[in-house]
C-alpha positions as CSV (number, residue, x, y, z in Angstrom):
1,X,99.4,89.8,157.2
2,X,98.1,87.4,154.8
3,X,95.0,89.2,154.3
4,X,96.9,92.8,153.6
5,X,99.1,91.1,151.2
6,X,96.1,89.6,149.4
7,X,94.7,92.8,148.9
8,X,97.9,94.1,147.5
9,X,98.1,91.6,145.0
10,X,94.5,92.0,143.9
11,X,95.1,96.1,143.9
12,X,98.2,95.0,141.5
13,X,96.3,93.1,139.0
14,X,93.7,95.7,138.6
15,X,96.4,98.1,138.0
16,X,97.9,95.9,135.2
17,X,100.9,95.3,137.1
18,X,102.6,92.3,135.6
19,X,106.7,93.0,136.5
20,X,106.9,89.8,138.8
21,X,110.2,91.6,140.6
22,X,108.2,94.4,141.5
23,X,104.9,93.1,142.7
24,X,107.4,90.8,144.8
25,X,109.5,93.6,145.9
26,X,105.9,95.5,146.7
27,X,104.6,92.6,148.9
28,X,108.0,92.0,151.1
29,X,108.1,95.8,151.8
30,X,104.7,96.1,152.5
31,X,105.0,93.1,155.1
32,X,108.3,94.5,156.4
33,X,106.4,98.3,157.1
34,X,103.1,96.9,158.3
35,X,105.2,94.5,160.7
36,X,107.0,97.2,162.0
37,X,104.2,99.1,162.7
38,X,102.8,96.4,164.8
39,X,105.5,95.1,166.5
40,X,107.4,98.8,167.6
41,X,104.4,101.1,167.9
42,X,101.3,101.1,169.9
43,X,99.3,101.8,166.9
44,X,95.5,100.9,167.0
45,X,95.2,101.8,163.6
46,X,97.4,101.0,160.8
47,X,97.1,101.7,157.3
48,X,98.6,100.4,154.0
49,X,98.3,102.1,151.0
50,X,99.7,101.0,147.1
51,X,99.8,103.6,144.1
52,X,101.2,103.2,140.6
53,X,102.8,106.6,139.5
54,X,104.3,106.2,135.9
55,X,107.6,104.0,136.2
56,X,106.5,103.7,140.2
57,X,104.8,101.9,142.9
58,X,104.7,103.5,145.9
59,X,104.0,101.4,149.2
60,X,103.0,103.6,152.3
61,X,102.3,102.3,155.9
62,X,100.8,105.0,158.0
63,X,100.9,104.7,161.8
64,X,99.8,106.2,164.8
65,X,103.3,107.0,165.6
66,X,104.8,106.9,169.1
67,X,106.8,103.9,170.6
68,X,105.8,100.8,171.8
69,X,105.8,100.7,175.9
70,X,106.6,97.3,175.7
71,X,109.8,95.6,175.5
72,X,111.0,94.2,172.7
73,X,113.3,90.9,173.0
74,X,116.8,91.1,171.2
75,X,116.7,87.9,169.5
76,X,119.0,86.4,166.7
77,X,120.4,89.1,164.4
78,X,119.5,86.9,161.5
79,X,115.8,86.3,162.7
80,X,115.1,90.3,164.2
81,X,116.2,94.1,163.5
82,X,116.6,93.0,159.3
83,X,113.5,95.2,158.5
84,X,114.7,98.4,157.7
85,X,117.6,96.9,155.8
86,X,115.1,94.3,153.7
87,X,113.1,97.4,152.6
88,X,116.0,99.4,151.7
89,X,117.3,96.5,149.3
90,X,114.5,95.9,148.0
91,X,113.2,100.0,146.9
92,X,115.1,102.4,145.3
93,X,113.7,105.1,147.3
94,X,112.6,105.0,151.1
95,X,112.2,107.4,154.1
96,X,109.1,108.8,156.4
97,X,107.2,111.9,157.2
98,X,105.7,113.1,160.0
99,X,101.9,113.4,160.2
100,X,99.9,116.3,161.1
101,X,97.6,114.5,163.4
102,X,101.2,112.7,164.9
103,X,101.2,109.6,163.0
104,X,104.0,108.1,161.0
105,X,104.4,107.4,157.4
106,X,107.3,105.0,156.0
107,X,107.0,105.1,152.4
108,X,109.5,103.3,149.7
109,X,109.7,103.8,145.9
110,X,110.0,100.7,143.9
111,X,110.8,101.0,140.0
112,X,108.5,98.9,137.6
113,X,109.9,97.3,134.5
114,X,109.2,99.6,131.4
């Protein structure tokens, strides 16, 4: 993960993208996606994508979709299962699409500072 968030933070500064909350809010929702991805599908490929659209910065994670075949252990409610919730706290938009080739996109909209 350190590696993906890297590269988002270098993708932000070539886009200009100074508003501190939002390149924050961009990297723990990109973590949060790309950690799901891992963790719950069986994914080989997985795919993080950033773009600025006016007053927006979309974050995309694209997976293979499916569900992972192995068994996930319920741990503390305050260590597992917060994913979902952290993104949808920290966007003001999120949901997924369905992809032709049966992969899975979770997207979220986060507003930059104008």
């Amino acid at each position: 993960m350190p590696v993906c968030r890297q590269l988002a933070r270098l993708w932000m500064d070539s886009e200009d993208i100074s508003d501190e909350s939002a390149r924050c809010a961009a990297l723990l929702v990109l973590s949060e996606l790309m950690t799901n991805a891992i963790v719950h599908t069986n994914s080989l490929s997985i795919t993080g994508r950033l773009q600025k659209d006016d007053d927006w910065l979309l974050v995309e994670v694209q997976d293979e979709g499916g569900i992972s075949s192995v068994p996930h252990r319920a741990g503390n409610a305050n260590e597992y299962g917060r994913g979902l919730l952290v993104v949808a706290q920290s966007a003001q938009a999120l949901g997924t699409r369905q992809e032709t080739d049966g992969g899975r996109t979770f997207w979220a909209r986060i507003a930059l500072a104008g």
